[in-house]
C-alpha positions as CSV (number, residue, x, y, z in Angstrom):
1,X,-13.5,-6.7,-1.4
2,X,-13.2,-3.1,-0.7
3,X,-16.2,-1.2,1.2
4,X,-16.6,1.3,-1.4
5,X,-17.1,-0.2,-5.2
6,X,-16.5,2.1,-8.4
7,X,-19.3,2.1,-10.5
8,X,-19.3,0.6,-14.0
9,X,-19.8,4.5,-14.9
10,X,-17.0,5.5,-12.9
11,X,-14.5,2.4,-14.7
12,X,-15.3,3.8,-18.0
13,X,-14.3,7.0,-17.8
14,X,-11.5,6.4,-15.8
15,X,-9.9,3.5,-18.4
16,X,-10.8,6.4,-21.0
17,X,-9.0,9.1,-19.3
18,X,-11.7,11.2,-17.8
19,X,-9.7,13.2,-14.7
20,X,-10.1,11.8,-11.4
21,X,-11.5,14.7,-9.4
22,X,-14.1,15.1,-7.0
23,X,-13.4,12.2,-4.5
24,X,-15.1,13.2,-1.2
25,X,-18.4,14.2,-2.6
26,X,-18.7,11.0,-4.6
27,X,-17.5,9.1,-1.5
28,X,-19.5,10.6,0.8
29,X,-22.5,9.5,-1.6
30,X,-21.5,6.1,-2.0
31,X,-21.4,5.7,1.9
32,X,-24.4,6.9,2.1
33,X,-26.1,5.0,-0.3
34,X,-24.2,2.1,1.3
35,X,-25.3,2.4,4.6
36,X,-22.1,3.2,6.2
37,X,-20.9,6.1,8.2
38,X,-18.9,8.8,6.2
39,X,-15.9,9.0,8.6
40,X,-14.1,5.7,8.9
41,X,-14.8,4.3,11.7
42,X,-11.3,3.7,12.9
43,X,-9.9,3.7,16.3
44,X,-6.9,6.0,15.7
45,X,-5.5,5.9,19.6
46,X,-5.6,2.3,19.8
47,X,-3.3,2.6,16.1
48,X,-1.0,5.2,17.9
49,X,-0.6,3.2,21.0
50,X,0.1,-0.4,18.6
51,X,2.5,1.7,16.7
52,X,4.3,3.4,19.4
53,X,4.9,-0.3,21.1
54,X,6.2,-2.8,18.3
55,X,8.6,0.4,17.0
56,X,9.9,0.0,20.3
57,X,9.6,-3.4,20.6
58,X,13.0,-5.8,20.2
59,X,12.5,-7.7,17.1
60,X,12.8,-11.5,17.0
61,X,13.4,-12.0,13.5
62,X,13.5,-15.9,14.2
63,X,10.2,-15.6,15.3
64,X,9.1,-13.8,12.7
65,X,10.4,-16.5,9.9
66,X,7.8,-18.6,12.0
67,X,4.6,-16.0,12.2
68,X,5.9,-15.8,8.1
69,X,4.8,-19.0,7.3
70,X,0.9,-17.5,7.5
71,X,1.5,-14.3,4.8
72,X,3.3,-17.5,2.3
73,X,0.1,-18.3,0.6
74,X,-0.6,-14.5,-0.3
75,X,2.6,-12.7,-0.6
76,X,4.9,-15.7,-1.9
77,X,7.5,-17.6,-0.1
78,X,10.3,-14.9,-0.6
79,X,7.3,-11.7,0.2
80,X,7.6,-11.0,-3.3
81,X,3.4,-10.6,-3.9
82,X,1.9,-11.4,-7.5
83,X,0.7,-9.8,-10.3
84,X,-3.0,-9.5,-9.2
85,X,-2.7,-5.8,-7.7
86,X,-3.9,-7.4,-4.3
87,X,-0.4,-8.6,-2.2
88,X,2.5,-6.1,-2.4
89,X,6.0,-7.0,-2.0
90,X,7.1,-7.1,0.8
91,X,10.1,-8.3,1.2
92,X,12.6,-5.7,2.1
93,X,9.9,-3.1,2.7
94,X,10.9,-1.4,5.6
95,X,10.2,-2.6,9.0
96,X,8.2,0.9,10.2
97,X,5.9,0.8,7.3
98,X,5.4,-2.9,7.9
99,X,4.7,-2.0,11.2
100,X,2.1,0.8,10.6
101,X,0.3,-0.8,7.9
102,X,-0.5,-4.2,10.4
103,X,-1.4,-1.6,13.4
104,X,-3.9,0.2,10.8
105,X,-5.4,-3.1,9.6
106,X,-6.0,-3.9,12.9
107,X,-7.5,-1.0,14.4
108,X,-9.7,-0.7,11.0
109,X,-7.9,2.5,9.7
110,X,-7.5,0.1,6.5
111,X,-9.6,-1.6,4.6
112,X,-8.7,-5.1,3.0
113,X,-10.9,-8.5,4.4
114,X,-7.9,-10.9,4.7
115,X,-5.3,-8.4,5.8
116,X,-7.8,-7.5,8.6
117,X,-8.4,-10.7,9.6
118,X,-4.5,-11.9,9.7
119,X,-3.1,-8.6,11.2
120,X,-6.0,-9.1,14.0
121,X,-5.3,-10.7,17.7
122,X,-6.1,-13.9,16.6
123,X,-3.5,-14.6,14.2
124,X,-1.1,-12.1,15.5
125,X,-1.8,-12.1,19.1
126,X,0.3,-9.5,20.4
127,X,2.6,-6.2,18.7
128,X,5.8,-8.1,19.7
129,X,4.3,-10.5,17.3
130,X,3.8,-7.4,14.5
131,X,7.3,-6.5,14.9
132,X,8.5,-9.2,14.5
133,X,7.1,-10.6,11.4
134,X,7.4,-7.3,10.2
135,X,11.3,-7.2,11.1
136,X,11.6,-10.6,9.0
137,X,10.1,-9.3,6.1
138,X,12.3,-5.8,5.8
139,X,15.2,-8.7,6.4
140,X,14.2,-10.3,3.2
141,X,16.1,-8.9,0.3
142,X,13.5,-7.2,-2.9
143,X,12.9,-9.9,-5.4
144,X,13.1,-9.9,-9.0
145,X,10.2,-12.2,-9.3
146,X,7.7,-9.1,-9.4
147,X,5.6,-8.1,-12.4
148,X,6.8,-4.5,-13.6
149,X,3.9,-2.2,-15.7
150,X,4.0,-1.5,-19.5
151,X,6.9,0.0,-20.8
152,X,4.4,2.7,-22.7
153,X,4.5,6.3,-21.2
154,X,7.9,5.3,-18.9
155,X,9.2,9.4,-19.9
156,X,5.9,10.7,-18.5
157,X,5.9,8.7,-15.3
158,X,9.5,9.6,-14.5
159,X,8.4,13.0,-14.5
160,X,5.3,13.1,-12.9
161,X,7.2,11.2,-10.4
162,X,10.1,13.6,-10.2
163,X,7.4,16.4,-9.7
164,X,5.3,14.9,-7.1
165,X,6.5,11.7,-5.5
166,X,10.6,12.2,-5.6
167,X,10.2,14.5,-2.4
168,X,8.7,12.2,0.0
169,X,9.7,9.1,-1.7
170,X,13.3,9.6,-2.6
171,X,15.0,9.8,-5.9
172,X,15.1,5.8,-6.6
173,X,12.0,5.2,-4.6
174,X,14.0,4.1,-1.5
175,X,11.4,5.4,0.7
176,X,12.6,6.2,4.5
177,X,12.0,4.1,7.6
178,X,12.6,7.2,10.3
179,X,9.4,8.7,8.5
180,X,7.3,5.4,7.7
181,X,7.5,6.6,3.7
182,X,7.2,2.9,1.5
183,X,10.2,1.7,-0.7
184,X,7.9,2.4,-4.1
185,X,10.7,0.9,-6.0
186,X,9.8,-2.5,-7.6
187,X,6.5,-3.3,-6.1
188,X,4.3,-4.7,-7.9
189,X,2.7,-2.8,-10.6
190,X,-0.9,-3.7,-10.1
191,X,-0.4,-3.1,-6.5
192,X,0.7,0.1,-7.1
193,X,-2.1,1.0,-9.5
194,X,-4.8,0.3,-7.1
195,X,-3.2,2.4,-4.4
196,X,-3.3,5.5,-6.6
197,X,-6.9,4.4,-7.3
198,X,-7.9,3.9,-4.2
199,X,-6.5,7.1,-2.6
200,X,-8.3,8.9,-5.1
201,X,-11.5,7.2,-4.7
202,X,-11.4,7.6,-1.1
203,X,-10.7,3.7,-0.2
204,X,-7.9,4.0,1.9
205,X,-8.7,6.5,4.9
206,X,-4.7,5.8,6.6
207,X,-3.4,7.7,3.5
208,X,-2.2,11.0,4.3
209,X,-3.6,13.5,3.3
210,X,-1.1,14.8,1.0
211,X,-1.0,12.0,-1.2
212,X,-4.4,12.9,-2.3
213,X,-3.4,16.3,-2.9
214,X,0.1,15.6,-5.1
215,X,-2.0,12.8,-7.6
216,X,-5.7,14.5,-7.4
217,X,-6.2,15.6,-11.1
218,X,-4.4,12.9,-12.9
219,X,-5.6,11.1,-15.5
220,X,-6.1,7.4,-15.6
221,X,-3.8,6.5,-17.9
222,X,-0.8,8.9,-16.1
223,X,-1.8,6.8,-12.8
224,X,-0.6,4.0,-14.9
225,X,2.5,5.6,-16.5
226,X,3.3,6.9,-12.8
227,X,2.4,3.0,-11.5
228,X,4.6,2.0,-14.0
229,X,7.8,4.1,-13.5
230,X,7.3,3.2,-10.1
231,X,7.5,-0.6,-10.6
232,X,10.6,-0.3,-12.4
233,X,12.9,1.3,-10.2
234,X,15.6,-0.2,-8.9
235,X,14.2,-3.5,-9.4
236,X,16.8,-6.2,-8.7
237,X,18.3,-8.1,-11.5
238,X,17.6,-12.3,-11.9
239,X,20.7,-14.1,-11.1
């Protein structure tokens, strides 16, 4: 469950298409009101230093098929997620953003219960062990067994894509290891629904900040054409 809920309010007028504006006021409010401090309370160093070591660390990929066998129940046997908007796909990710999403859940610079708890030292005890589950992982090639969004609004996603993702992300959504950008192409579309959501609505303090910037002002339902578009690239073919 995410530390900062949406209000019933809030759900309404974003499923109706109200803009999505405003998010640090509101979640500075909701922190408040929640009890919690308004700055993450993150230890960045400690996430620099994590991140710094397993990128330089020598993957064991055959120890990572091992450490795998505790993200199965979650992200599938093949890393391919499911439909629920809660485990991405994984597989074939690359290793870097593997890498800095596990050092962020551990040093609490991203929010998600379960993640927290299996990217922490007791499950993965050390960040040779986060390299090299997230090496095995990238290995694994992108599966067709993901569920894509609505084929509604595909011409208005490309190009609100085009216009403000296609920089950073690549033209087919490749993403870039060297610069820890995600493979966008054929996650999950859920997934990527509530990432949009949750960057606007101030949920996921490790986003940069430009992200914020490039999708503040867009409606709900063009988060979900976007989402959509997204979902659909390059998404591999069933044999």
């Amino acid at each position: 469950m995410s530390r900062v809920s949406t209000s019933r309010t809030e759900e309404r007028r974003g499923r109706n298409g109200a803009r999505l504006r405003l998010p640090a006021a509101a979640v500075a409010l909701a922190l408040t009101a929640a009890g919690l401090p308004a700055v993450p309370a993150g230890d960045a160093p400690r996430a620099a230093r994590e991140l710094h070591a397993a990128l330089e660390a020598t993957p064991d990929t055959a120890h990572g098929a091992r450490l795998f066998a505790i993200c199965l129940e979650c992200h599938g046997p093949h890393g391919e997620g499911n439909a629920s908007g809660w485990p991405p796909q994984i597989a074939g990710q690359h290793r870097g953003v593997i890498v800095k999403e596990l050092v962020d859940y551990r040093a609490g610079l991203r929010w998600y219960d379960p993640m927290e708890r299996i990217a922490g030292r007791h499950v993965l005890g050390s960040t040779q062990d986060v390299a090299d589950v997230a090496a095995y992982a990238a290995s694994l090639n992108p599966s067709p067994d993901t569920t894509p969004g609505p084929r509604r609004g595909l011409e208005t996603g490309a190009g609100l894509y085009v216009r403000r993702c296609q920089w950073c992300h690549g033209v087919r959504g490749e993403g870039n290891d060297a610069r820890l950008v995600p493979r966008v192409a054929g996650q999950q579309y859920e997934y990527l629904l509530r990432q949009l959501r949750d960057t606007i609505e101030g949920r996921r303090p490790n986003m940069r900040a430009q992200h914020l910037r490039v999708i503040e002002g867009c409606t709900m339902e063009e988060l979900m054409e976007l989402a959509s578009y997204m979902s659909r690239l390059d998404r591999p073919e069933r044999s």
